[in-house]
C-alpha positions, 0 to 999 in steps of 0.5 A: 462496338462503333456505330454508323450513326450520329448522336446529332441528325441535322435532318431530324425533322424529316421522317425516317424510314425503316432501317436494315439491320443484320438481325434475323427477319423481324416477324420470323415465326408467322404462328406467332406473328399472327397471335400477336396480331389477333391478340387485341382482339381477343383480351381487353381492348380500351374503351372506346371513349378512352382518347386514340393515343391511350387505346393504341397503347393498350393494344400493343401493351395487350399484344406483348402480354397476350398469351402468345407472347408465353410471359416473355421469360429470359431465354424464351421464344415468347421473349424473342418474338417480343423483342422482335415485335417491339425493334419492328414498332422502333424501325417503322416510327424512325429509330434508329438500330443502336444494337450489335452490328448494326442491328437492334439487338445487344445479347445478354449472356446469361447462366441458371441455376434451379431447384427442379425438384424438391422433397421437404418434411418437418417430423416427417410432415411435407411441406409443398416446395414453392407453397410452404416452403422456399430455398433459392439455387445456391442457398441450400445443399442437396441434402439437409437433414438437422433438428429444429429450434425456435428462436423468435426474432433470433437476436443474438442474446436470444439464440442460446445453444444452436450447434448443429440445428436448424433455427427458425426466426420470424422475419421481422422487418420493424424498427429495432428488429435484426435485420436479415444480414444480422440474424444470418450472421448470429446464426453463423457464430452460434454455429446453426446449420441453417436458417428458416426466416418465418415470412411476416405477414405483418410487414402489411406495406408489401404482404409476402406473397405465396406461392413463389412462381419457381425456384430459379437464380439466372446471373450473367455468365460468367459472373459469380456468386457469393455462396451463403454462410449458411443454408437458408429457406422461407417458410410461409406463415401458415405451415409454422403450424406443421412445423411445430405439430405435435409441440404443445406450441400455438403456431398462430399465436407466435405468429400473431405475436411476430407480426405485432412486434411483441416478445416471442420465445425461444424453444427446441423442437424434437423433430428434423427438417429433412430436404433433397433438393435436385439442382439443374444448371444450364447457359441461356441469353436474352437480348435488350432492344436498342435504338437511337432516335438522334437529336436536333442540336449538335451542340447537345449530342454528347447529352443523351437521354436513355429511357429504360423499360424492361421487357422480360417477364417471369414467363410460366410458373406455379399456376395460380387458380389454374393458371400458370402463365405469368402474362406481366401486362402492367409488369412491364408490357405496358411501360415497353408499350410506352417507350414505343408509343412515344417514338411513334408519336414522334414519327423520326422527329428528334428532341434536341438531345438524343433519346435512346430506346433500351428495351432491356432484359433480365430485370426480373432476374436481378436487373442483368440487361441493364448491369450489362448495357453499362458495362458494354454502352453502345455509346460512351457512358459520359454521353449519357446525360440521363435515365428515366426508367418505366417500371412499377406503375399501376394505373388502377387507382386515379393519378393524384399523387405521384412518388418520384424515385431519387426525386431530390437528388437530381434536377430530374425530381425538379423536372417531373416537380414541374410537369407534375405541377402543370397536371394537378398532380402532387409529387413525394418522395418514396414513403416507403423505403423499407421496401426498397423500391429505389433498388429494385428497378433498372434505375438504380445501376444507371444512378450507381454508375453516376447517371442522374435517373428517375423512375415513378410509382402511383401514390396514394393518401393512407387509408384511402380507396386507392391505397386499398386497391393498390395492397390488393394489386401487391397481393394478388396481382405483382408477379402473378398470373392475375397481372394480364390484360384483363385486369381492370385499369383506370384508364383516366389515370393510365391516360394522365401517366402518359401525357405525363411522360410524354411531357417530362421527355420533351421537357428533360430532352429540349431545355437548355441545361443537361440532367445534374446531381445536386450536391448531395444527392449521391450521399442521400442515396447511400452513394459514394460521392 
């Protein structure tokens, strides 16, 4: 798609206007838009000694998040009306529209399958679908119904005789354990007809979290899946003691056993895991929300910085205490919020390289607006010179320690260093990479597709006050209904992250050198050189 703009604006400095776009009118749904409105008003508003930046940052965090907004899901109105709110906030501070035909919006095609319904027994016990018990679309048939046995981590020298049956395997995720790909393929050789990983509670640096919000697969349209080698479920630790009711086994003991990393047994039970499973498809779409803020210095056009946040959230789900709305306020509200609050400080006034505003979708559902961005740039891939991505942050706890994704392998990590530094603030690498956080954000396509890219999560000394709050928020708040903006929030840090990031973008978008790999930097990250 061509564009009528220039990655270079000789006239940067003066403020832009709003801009015309082919996309429908920007506050369509009045119903809505007055919600969004009011909606401040109604939840928690930022103290009033908190700085005039921070609190316009947490109003309109506070309006993407309300209620209003119906937890921004894929294919939602409340999606929608967010990514009209957010393009309307980007026109008004001299975005430029970078979308499709001229507009703010790049669609995402997308296609879903999901498990609508669930009935599931082990020796005729029920097991609650979603609290019990998981299985995602694709990963199970219609019908199961095979006898079980249990095989405690399931290495392959453990498994014995498993034709025909339904294995159960504590999830280990410890050092020398089978990991999840090795027991699905020792299974498959034994010749299992389906797998059931025990979820470990003893993988305490990101406790599994129960109930699951649905049982929903979303992929871009068109694109394919590859089916399971063999069935595959997850069952919650405390309904093992269903599982093997009646057995003469003490389900708390194996899973005490299992989460210490101490020898488990192997035995076969007399009891069937019976399933039916009503699957439902259907096609949905989802836009990302472009805009251009374009530089100051053409010989730098060709050098664009793309800040990324995503703006879906995982919408309504199994309702937590009564509540069944996933509002998504610090996943990933608040990080939209910033990319805009950096704009409007800005007031059209450009960097001396690009910046590029993606608002992206369908992160939740496996980083799909963002796969799609790159594989249909509204500029030229070799035009982006970097990515700095918001997401996974939670200011709950004081800004001492920050982790910084990728941080040695790009001048990126040298840059976040020194603006880190010039705060107070001490930066690390990931100490935790058995939970995959570098994967599992929009950052990490940008980096597959050769982008030097960075993204920040709050750190923390072990054993101190802030580690506990930040289990705790894993536990009870990630992708729950309690990540809302009533939540508490330490606004000193909410506050140092912004400045942070307000400083890293002028810093990466105004020196001299553009972004660069170092020499071993796609080699650190398990990327082809």
């Amino acid at each position: 798609m061509e564009h009528r703009f220039s990655l270079f604006n000789p006239n940067a400095s003066a403020r832009q206007g709003a801009h015309p776009c082919s996309d429908p009118p920007l506050f369509g749904d009045a119903t809505v838009s007055i919600a969004a409105v009011i909606a401040p008003l109604l939840l928690q508003a930022a103290p009033v000694a908190v700085d005039p930046d921070t609190r316009a940052w947490w109003a309109l965090t506070t309006t993407l998040s309300s209620d209003a907004m119906d937890g921004r899901d894929v294919g939602s109105p409340g999606h929608e009306a967010a990514a009209r709110l957010v393009a309307a906030r980007l026109a008004k501070a001299g975005v430029q529209p970078l979308g499709e035909a001229g507009g703010w919006m790049q669609p995402v095609p997308m296609e879903e399958m999901a498990i609508s319904r669930a009935t599931i027994t082990a020796g005729g016990r029920p097991l609650r679908f979603l609290h019990d018990l998981y299985a995602a679309p694709g990963q199970v048939p219609a019908a199961i119904d095979y006898p079980l046995s249990y095989r405690g981590y399931c290495a392959p020298d453990m498994l014995g005789d498993v034709r025909g049956r339904i294995v159960l395997c504590h999830g280990s995720r410890r050092p020398g354990m089978p990991s999840p790909a090795e027991r699905m393929e020792a299974l498959r050789k034994a010749g299992a007809e389906g797998l059931i990983t025990i979820a470990d509670p003893g993988f305490t640096v990101e406790p599994p979290r129960w109930p699951y919000a649905y049982a929903r697969a979303i992929r871009l349209r068109g694109g394919s899946d590859v089916p399971a080698s063999l069935p595959q479920m997850t069952l919650r630790a405390g309904a093992l003691a269903t599982v093997l009711a009646g057995s003469g086994r003490d389900a708390a003991a194996l899973i005490a056993a299992g989460s210490a990393g101490r020898p488990l047994p192997a035995f076969d039970l007399t009891t069937n895991l019976s399933a039916r499973f009503t699957l439902t498809q259907r096609s949905l779409g989802a836009s990302n929300v472009l805009g251009i803020l374009p530089g100051s210095d053409p010989a730098l056009a060709d050098q664009a910085i793309v800040l990324t946040a995503h703006l879906d959230g995982y919408g309504h789900g199994t309702p937590v205490d009564g509540d069944g709305l996933y509002n998504g306020t610090l996943d990933d509200a608040a990080y939209v919020a910033l990319l805009v609050r950096l704009a409007e400080r800005r007031g059209g006034t450009g960097f001396r390289r690009p910046i590029v505003f993606a608002i992206v979708t369908g992160e939740e559902k496996g980083l799909l607006g963002t796969r799609w961005f790159l594989d249909h740039p509204p500029i030229p891939r070799a035009r982006m010179a970097a990515n700095i991505n918001l997401d996974q942050l939670r200011p709950i706890f004081p800004l001492k320690l920050l982790t910084v994704h990728a941080v040695d392998a790009t001048t990126l990590g040298d840059d976040a260093r020194a603006v880190a530094a010039g705060m107070g603030i001490a930066v690390q690498s990931d100490p935790e990479p058995e939970r995959n956080l570098l994967r599992r954000s929009d950052h990490w396509p940008f980096l597959q597709a050769g982008v030097p890219a960075t993204s920040f999560v709050f750190g923390y000394r072990p054993g101190s006050e802030s580690e506990r709050i930040y289990r705790q928020w894993y536990v009870t708040g990630y992708h729950t209904p309690k990540d809302d903006p009533r939540q508490a929030i330490d606004w000193q840090a909410a506050a140092d992250f912004n400045r942070f990031f307000y400083t890293l973008v002028e810093r990466v978008a105004d020196q001299p050198a553009a972004p660069a790999w170092k020499p071993s930097g796609r080699t650190q990250l398990g990327l082809t050189p």
